[in-house]
N, CA and C atoms as an extended XYZ file, in Angstrom:
303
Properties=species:S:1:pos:R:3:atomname:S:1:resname:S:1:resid:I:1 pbc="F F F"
N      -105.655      -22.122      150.630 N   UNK     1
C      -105.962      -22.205      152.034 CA  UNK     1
C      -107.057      -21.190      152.378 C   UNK     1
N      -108.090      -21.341      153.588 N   UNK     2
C      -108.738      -20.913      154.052 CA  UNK     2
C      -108.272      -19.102      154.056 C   UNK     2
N      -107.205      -18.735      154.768 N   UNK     3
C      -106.792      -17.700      155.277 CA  UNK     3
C      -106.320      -17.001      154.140 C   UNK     3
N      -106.174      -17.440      152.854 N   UNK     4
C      -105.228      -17.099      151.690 CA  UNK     4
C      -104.269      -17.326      151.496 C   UNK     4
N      -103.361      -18.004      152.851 N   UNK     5
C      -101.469      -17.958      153.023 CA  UNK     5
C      -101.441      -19.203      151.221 C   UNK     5
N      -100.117      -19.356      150.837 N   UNK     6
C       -99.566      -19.847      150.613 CA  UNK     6
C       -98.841      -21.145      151.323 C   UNK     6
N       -99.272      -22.324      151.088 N   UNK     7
C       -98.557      -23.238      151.988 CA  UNK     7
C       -98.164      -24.353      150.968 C   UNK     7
N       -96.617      -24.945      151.591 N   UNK     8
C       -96.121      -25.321      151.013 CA  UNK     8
C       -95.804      -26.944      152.101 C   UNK     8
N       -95.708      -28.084      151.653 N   UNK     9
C       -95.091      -29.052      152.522 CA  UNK     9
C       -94.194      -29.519      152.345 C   UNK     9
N       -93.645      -29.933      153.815 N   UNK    10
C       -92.177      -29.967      153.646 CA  UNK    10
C       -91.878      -31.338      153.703 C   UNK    10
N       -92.453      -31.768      155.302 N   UNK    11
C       -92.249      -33.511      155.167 CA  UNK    11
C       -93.742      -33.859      155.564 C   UNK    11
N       -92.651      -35.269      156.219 N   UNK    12
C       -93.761      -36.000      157.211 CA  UNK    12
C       -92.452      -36.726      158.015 C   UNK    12
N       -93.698      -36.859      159.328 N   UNK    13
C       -92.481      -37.615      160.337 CA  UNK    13
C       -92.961      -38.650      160.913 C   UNK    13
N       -92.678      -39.897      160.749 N   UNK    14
C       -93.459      -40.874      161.384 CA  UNK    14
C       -93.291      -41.527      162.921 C   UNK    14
N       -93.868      -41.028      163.828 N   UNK    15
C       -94.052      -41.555      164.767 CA  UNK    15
C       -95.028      -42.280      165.504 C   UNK    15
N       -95.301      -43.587      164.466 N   UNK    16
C       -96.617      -44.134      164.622 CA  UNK    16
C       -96.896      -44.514      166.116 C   UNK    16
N       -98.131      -44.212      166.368 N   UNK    17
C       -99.415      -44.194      165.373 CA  UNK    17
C       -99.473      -42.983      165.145 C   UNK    17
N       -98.605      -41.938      165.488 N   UNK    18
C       -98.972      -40.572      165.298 CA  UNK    18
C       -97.796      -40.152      164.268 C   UNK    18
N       -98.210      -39.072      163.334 N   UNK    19
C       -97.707      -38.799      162.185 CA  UNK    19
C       -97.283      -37.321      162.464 C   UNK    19
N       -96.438      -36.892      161.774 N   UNK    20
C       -96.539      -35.363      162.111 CA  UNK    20
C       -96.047      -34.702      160.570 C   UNK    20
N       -96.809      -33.734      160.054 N   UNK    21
C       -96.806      -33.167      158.943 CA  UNK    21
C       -96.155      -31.571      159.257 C   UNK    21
N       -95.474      -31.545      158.130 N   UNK    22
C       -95.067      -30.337      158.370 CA  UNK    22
C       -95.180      -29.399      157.116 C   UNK    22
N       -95.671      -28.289      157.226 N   UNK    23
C       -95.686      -27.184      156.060 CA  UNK    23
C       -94.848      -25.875      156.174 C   UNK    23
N       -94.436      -25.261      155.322 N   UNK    24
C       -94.044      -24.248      155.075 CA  UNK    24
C       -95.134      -22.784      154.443 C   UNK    24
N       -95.648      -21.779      155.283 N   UNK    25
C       -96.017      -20.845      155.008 CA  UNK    25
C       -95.533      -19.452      155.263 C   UNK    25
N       -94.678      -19.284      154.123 N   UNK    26
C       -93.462      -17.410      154.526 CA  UNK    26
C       -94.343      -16.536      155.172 C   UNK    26
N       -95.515      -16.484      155.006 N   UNK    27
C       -96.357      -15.298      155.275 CA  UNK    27
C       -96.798      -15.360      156.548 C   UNK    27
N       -96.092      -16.318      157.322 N   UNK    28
C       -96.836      -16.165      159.074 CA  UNK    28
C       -96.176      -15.515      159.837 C   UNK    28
N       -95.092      -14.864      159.127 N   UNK    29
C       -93.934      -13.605      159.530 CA  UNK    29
C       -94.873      -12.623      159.930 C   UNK    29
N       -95.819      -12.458      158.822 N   UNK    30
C       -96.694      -11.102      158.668 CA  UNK    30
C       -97.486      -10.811      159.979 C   UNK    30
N       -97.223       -9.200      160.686 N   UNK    31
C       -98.003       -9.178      162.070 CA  UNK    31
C       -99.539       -9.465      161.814 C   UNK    31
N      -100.240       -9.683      161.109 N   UNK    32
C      -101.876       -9.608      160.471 CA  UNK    32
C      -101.862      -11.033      160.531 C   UNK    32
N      -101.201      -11.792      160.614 N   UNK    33
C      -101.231      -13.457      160.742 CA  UNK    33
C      -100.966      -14.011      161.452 C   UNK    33
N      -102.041      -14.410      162.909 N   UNK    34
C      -102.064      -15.100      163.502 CA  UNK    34
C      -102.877      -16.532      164.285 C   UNK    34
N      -102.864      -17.092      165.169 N   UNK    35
C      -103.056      -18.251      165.304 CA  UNK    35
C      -104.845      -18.683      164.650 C   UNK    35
N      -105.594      -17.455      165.026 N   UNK    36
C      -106.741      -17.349      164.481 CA  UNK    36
C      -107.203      -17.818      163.204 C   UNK    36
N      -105.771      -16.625      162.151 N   UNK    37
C      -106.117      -16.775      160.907 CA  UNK    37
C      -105.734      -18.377      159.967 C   UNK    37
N      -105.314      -18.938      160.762 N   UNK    38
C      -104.570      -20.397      160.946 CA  UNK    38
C      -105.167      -21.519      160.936 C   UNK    38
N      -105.870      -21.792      161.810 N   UNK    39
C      -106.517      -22.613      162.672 CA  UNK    39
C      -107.014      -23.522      161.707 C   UNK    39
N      -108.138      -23.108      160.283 N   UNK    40
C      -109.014      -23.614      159.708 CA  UNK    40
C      -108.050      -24.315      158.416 C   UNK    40
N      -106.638      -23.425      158.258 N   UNK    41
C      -105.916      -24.315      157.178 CA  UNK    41
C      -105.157      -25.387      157.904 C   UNK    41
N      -105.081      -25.468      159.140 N   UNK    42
C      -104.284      -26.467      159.553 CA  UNK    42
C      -105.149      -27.861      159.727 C   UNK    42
N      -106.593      -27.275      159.939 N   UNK    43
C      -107.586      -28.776      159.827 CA  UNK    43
C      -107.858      -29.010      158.286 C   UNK    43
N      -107.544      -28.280      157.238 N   UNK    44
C      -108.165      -28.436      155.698 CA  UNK    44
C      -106.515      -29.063      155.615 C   UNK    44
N      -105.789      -28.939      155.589 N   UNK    45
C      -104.171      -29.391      155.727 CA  UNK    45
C      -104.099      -31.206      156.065 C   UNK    45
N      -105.045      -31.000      157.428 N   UNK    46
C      -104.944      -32.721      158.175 CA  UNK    46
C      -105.878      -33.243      156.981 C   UNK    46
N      -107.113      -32.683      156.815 N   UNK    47
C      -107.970      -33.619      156.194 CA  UNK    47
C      -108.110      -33.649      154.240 C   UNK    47
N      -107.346      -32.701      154.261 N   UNK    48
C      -107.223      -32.861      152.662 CA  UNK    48
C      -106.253      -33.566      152.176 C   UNK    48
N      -105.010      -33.080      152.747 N   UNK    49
C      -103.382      -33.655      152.342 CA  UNK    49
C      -102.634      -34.983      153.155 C   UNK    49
N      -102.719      -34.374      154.873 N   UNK    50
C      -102.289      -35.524      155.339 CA  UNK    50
C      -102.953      -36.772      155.556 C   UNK    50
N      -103.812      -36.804      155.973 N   UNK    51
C      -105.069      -38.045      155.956 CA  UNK    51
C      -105.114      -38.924      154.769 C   UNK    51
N      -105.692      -38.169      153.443 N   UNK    52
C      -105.203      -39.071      152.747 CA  UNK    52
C      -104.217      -39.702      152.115 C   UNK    52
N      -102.999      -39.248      152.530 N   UNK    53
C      -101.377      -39.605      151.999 CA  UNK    53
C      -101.828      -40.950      152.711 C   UNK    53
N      -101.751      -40.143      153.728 N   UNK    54
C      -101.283      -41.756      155.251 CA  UNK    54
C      -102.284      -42.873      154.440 C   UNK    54
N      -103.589      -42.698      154.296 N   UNK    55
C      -104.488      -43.623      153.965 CA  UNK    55
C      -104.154      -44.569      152.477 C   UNK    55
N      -103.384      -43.758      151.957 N   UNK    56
C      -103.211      -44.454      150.230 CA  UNK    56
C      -101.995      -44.879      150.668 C   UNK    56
N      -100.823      -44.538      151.363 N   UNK    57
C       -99.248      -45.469      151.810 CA  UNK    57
C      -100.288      -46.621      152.432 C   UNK    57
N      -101.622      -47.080      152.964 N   UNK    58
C      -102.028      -47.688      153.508 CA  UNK    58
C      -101.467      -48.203      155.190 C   UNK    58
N      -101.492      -46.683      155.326 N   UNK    59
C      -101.261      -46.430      156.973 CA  UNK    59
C      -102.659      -46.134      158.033 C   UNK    59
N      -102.195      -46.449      159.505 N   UNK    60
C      -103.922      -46.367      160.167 CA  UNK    60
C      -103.219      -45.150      161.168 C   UNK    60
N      -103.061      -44.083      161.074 N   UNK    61
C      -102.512      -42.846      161.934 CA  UNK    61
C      -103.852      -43.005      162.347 C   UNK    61
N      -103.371      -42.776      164.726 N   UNK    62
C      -104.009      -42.264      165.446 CA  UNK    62
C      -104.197      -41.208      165.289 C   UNK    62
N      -103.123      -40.690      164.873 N   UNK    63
C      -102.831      -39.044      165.501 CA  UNK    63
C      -101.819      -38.371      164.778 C   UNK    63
N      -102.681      -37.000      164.186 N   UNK    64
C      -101.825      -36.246      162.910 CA  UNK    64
C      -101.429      -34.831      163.589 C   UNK    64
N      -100.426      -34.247      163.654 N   UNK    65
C       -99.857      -33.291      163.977 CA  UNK    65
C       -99.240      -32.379      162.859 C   UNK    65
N      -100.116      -31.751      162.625 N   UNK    66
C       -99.943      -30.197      161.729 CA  UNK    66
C       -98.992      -29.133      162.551 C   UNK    66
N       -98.277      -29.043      161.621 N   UNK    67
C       -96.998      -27.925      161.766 CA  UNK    67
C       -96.868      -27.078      160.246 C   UNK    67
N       -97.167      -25.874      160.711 N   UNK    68
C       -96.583      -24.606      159.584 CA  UNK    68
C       -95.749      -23.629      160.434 C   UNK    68
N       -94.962      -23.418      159.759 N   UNK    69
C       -93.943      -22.832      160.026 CA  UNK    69
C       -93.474      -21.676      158.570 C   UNK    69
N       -92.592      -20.477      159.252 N   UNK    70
C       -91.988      -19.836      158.136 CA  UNK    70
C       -91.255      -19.424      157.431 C   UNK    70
N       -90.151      -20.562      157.769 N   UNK    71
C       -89.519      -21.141      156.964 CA  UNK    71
C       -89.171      -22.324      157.809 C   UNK    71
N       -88.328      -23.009      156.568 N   UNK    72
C       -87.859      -24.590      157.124 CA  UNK    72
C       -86.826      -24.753      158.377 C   UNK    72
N       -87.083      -25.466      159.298 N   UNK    73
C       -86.304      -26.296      160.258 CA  UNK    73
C       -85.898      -26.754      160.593 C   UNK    73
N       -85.133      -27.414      161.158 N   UNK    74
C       -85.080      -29.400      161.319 CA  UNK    74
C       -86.049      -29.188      162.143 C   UNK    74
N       -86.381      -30.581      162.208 N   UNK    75
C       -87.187      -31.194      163.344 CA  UNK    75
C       -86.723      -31.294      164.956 C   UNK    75
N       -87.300      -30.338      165.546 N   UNK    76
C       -87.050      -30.448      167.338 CA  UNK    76
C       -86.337      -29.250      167.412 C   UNK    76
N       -85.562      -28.252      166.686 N   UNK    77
C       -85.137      -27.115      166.460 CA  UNK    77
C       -86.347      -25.928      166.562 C   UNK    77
N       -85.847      -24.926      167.838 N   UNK    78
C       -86.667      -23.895      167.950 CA  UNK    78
C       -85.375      -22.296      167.282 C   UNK    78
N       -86.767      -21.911      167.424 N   UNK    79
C       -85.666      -20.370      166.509 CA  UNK    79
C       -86.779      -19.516      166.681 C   UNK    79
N       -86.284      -18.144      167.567 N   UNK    80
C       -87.108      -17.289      168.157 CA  UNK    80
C       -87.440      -16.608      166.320 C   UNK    80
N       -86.711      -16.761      165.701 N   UNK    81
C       -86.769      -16.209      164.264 CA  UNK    81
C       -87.845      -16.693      163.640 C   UNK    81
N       -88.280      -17.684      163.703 N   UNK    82
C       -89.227      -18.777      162.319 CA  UNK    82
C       -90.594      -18.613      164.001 C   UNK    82
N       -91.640      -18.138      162.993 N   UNK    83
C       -92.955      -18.467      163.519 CA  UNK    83
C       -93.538      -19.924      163.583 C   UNK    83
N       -94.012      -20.389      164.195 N   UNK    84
C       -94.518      -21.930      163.838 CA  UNK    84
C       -96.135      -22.281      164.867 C   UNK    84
N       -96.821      -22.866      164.100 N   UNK    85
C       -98.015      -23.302      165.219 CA  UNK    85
C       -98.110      -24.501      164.725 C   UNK    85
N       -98.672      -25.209      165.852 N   UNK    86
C       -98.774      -26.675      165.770 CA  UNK    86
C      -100.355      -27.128      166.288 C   UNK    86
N      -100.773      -27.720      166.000 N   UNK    87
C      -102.648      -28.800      166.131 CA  UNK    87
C      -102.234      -30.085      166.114 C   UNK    87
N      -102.944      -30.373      166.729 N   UNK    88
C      -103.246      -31.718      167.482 CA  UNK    88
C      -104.869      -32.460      166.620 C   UNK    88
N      -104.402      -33.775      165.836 N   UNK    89
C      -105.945      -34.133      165.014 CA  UNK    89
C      -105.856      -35.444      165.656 C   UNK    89
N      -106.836      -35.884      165.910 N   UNK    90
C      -107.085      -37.675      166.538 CA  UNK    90
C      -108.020      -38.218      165.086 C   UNK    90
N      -107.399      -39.533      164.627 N   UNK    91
C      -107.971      -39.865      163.372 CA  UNK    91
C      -109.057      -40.453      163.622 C   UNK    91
N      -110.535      -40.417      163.439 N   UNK    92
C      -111.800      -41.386      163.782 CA  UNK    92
C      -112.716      -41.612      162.697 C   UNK    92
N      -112.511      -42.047      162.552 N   UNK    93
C      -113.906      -42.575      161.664 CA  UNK    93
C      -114.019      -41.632      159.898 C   UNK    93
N      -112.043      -42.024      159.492 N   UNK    94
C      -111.413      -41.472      158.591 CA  UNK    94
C      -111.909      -39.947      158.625 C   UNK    94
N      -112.010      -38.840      159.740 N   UNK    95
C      -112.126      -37.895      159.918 CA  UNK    95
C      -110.664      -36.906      160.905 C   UNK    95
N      -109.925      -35.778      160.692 N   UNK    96
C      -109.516      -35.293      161.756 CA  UNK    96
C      -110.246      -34.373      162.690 C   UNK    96
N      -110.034      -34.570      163.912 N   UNK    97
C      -110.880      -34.028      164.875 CA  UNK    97
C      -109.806      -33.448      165.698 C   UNK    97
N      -110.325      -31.965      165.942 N   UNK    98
C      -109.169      -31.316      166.745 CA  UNK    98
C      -109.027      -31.417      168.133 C   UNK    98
N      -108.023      -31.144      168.696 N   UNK    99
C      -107.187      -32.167      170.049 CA  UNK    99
C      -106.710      -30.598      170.604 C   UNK    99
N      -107.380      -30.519      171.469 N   UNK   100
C      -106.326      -29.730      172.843 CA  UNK   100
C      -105.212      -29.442      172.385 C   UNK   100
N      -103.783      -28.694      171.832 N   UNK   101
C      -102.647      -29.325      171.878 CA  UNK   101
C      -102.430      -29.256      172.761 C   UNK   101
């Protein structure tokens, strides 16, 4: 990754047309790691890993939602304990493009 973290993935969640990926990185515990240092692995994340999964299952995702987190969750579960940031990618022209979240 961009930042150096270690990232690991956990799932995917399908809520077509929008997809939501989720990773595991321990090191976003660390106070020196934040949303900043982030930002650029969560778009190398959409467009390296998730994009093309979806594309070879021969799926057409609008919309990819990057989640790292530090450690695992369920899904919809908050925990003042586990760090997590989330991005917003709109799929165009087999590119992710970042979204407001």
């Amino acid at each position: 990754m961009p930042s150096g973290l270690v990232v690991n993935y956990l799932d995917r969640i399908d809520e077509s047309p929008t997809w939501r990926y989720r990773y595991i990185a321990p090191a976003l515990d660390e106070e020196s790691v934040d949303f900043t240092a982030v930002a650029q692995d969560m778009e190398v994340l959409c467009a390296t890993h998730a994009l093309p999964q979806l594309q070879h299952d021969g799926r057409s995702p609008e919309r990819i939602i990057v989640s790292l987190m530090s450690e695992k969750l369920d899904f919809g579960v908050m925990s003042p304990e586990v760090r997590q940031f989330f991005e917003s990618y709109r799929v165009e022209d087999n590119l992710c493009i970042w979204e407001v979240f």
